[in-house]
N, C-alpha and C positions, 0 to 999 in steps of 0.2 A: 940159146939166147937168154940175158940174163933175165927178163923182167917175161920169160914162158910161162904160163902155165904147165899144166898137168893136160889140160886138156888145150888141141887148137883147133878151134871150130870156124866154121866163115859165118862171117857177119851176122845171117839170120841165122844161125846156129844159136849166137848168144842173145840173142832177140826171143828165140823160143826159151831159152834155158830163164832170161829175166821174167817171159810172163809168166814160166809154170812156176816160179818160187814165191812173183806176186800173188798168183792165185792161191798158193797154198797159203799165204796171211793173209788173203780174202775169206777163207773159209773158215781161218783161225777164229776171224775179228765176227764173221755173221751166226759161226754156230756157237763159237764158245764163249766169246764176250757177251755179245748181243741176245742169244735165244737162252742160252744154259746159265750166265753169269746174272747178265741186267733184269732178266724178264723171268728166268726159273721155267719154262716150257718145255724142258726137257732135262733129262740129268746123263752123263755120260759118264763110261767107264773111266776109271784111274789113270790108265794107261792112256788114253784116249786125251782125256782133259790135262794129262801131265806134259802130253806130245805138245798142244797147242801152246800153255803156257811157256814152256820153253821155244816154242818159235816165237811167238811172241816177242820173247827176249831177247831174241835174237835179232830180229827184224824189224820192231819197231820202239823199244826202249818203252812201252807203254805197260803202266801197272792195271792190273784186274778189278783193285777197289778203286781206281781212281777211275777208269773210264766206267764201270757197270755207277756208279754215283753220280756223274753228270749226264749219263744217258737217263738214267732214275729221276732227276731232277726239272734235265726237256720235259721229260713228260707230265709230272707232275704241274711245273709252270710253260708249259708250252704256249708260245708268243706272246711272252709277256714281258717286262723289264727283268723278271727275274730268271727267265730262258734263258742259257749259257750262250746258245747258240743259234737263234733266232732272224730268219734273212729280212722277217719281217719289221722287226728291231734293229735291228745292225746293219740290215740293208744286203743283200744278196752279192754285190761285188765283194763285200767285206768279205762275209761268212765262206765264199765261193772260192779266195785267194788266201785270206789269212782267218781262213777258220780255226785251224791249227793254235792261233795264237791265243784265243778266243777259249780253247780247250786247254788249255796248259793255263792262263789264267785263272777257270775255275778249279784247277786240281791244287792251288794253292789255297784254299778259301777250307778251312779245317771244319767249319760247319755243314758243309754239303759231307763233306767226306764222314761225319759222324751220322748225320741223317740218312744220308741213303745207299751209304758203302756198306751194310750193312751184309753177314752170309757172304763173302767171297774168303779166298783162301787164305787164311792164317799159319800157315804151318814153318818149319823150320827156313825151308829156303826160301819159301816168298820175302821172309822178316830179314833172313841175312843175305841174299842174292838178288833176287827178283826186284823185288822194289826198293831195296840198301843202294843197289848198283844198277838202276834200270840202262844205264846210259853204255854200260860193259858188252850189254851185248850186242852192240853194234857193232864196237872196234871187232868183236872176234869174227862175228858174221863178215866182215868186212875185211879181215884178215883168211879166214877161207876163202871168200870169192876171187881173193888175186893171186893167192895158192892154188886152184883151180884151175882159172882162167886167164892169169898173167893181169900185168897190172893198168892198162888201159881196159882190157874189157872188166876186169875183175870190178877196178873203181865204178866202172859205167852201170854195171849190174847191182852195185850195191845200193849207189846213188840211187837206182832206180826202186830196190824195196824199200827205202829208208821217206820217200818222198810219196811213195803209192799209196798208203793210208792218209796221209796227210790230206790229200788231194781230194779222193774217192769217197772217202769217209767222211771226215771233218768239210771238206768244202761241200762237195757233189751232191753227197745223201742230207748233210744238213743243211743245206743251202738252197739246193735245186728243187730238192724232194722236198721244201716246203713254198717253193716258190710256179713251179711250173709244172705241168703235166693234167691227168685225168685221175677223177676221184669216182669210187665204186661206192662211195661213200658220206651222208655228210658228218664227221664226227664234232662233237660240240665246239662250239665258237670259244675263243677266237683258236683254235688248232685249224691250219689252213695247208695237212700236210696233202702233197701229191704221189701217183703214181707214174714215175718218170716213164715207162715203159711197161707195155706187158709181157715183157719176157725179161725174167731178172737173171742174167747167164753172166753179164762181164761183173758185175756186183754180186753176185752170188743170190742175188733174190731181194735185196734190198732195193734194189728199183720197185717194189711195190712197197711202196715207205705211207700211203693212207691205208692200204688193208691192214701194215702190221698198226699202225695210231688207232683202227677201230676195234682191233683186236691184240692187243699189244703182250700177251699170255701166249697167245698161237704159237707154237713153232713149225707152224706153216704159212710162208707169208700169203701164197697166189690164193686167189676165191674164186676166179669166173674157170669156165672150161676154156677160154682162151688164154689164160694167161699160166706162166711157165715159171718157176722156183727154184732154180738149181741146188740153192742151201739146202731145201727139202726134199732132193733127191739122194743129196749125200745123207744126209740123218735116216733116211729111210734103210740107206745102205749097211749105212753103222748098226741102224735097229735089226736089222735080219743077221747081221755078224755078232749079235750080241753085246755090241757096245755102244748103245743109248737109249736108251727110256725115253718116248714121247709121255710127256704127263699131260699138256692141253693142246686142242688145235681149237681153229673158231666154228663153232656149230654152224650143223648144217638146217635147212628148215625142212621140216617134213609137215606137210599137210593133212591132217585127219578131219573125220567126219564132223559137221557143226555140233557145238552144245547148246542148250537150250538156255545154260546159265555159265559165267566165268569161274570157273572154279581153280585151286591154288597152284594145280598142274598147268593152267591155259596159263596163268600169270607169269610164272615162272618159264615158259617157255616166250611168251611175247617180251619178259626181257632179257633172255638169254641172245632174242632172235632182234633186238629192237631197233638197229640198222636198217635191216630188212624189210620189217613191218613199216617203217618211217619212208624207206624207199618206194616201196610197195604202193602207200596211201597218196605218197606225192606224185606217183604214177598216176593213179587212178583219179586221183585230182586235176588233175592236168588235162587230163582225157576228157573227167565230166565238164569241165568248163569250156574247154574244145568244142563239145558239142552243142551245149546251149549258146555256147558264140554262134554257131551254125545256125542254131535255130530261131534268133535273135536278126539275126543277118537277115532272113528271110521273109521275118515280120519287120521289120524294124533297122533301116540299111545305117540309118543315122548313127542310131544308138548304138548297135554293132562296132561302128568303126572307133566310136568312141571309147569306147571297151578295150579295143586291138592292145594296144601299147602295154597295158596289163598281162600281157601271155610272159 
C-alpha cells in the first residue's frame, strides 16, 4: 500500500504509541524546561539535557529561553496585568483554549526575553538550529511519524504531539491550576495558584501547581504523604544513574526542643519553614476560637450565634 508505514498496528496500537511520545515531551517540558531551565532546582547531565532539548525540537517548535522567561516572568507578576498568562485576568476560558496564543504573544516582547531568559543554552546549535528554525522540527517529526506509521495515522499522531503542550501546559496548568482545585498552601496574594489533583501522573507532577508557587526552587513538586509526583520519580531515577543533581527540594519541618529566647537558627528556620508555621497558627487559631464559641454558647446563646457567621 502506498501511503503504509513501516509499522501496521490496530487502532489502539497507535493510540498507545501517540501517548507514550506525548509523555516523553511531558517529561521533556516538567523536568527540563520547568525544574532544571525556569527554576534551576536541579542540573542534568549533557547527554541528558541535550536528549530533551532536541525533543523538544522536534515536537513542539518551543525555544528554552523563551519559555524558562515567560514562566520566570508568571511568577514574578503572578495575577496581575503584567502575568502572560493569568485566568484571573484573561479569564479562564481564554487562558484554558487559546493560552497558547497568549504564550507566543509574550515570546515576542524582547524585554521579558532580556529580563528573565537569562542562564539558558547559548551554544552553537540552539543560535543556528534550535531557535534559528524552531518551526523545522515539526515538519521532520512529522515526516517520521508517517514514515512509521503511514500517512493517516502518522498525521493523526503528529497532530497529536504538536497540540499536547498547547493544551496541557499553556491552557490546563496555566489556566486551571490557577483557577480551580485544593491549596496546601496560602502563598501571597494576589497568587491564587491550585492543586488540580494529588497525584500528578498524566502531567507529570505539575498538577500540584500551589506546592511548586510556594516552593518554586523545589524540584520536587508533592509535599503531603498523599500526594504523588511522577516528574520526581524520574529525576530521582536519573539521580541514582548519575544523570541529575537535585540542588533544592522544599524543606521539611522538624521539631526540636523549646528555647527560652529566638535565636538566628529559630529565625532562619521559621522562614525557611514559613508556609507551615502560617498553616500551623491558622490551625490553631481556628481551633481556639472554636472553643470559646463553645464556651460562649453556654454562657451566653445570644451572643454565640452572633459570633457564628465569623467561622
Amino acid at each position: 500500500m502506498v501511503f503504509a508505514g513501516l509499522f501496521d498496528l490496530p487502532w489502539w496500537g497507535y493510540v498507545l504509541v501517540a501517548l507514550g511520545l506525548t509523555h516523553v515531551t511531558i517529561a521533556a517540558v516538567t523536568i527540563y524546561l520547568h525544574r532544571c531551565q525556569a527554576h534551576r532546582a536541579l542540573e542534568l547531565h549533557p547527554v541528558v539535557s541535550h536528549f530533551f532539548r532536541f525533543w523538544l525540537w522536534l515536537t513542539t517548535g518551543m525555544v528554552t529561553k523563551e519559555w524558562a522567561a515567560i514562566h520566570r516572568k508568571h511568577h514574578a507578576k503572578c495575577e496581575t496585568a503584567e502575568d502572560p498568562h493569568s485566568p484571573q485576568i484573561h479569564g479562564i476560558h481564554r487562558v484554558l483554549w487559546l493560552g497558547v496564543f497568549l504564550y507566543v504573544k509574550e515570546s515576542h516582547f524582547r524585554e521579558t526575553m532580556q529580563r528573565y531568559g537569562h542562564g539558558t543554552p547559548d551554544d552553537w546549535v540552539e543560535r543556528n538550529v534550535y531557535s534559528r528554525h524552531a518551526i523545522y522540527g515539526l515538519f521532520l517529526m512529522g515526516a517520521v511519524d508517517i514514515a512509521l506509521f503511514g500517512l493517516v495515522p502518522g498525521l493523526l499522531i503528529v497532530l497529536a504531539q504538536i497540540v499536547w503542550i498547547p493544551f496541557w501546559a499553556a491552557g490546563v496548568i496555566n489556566g486551571i491550576g490557577h483557577f480551580w482545585g485544593y491549596r496546601n498552601w496560602e502563598t501571597p496574594l494576589p497568587d491564587a495558584s491550585r492543586n488540580m489533583s494529588p497525584w500528578g501522573i498524566l502531567i507529570g507532577g505539575e498538577e500540584l501547581h500551589n506546592n511548586h508557587h510556594a516552593f518554586p526552587t523545589s524540584a520536587k513538586l508533592s509535599a503531603k504523604w498523599y500526594e504523588f509526583d511522577l516528574g520526581w520519580l524520574y529525576i530521582r531515577s536519573l539521580e541514582l544513574l548519575g544523570f541529575a543533581t537535585v540542588r533544592t527540594v522544599a524543606p521539611t519541618p522538624r521539631f526540636a526542643a523549646p528555647k527560652p529566647v529566638c535565636d538566628a537558627q529559630t529565625l532562619q528556620a521559621v522562614i525557611a519553614n514559613r508556609y507551615d508555621v502560617l498553616q500551623r497558627y491558622a490551625r490553631s487559631l481556628r481551633r481556639t476560637y472554636l472553643e470559646e464559641l463553645e464556651r460562649l454558647r453556654r454562657w451566653s446563646p445570644q451572643d454565640a450565634e452572633a459570633l457564628k457567621p465569623l467561622k
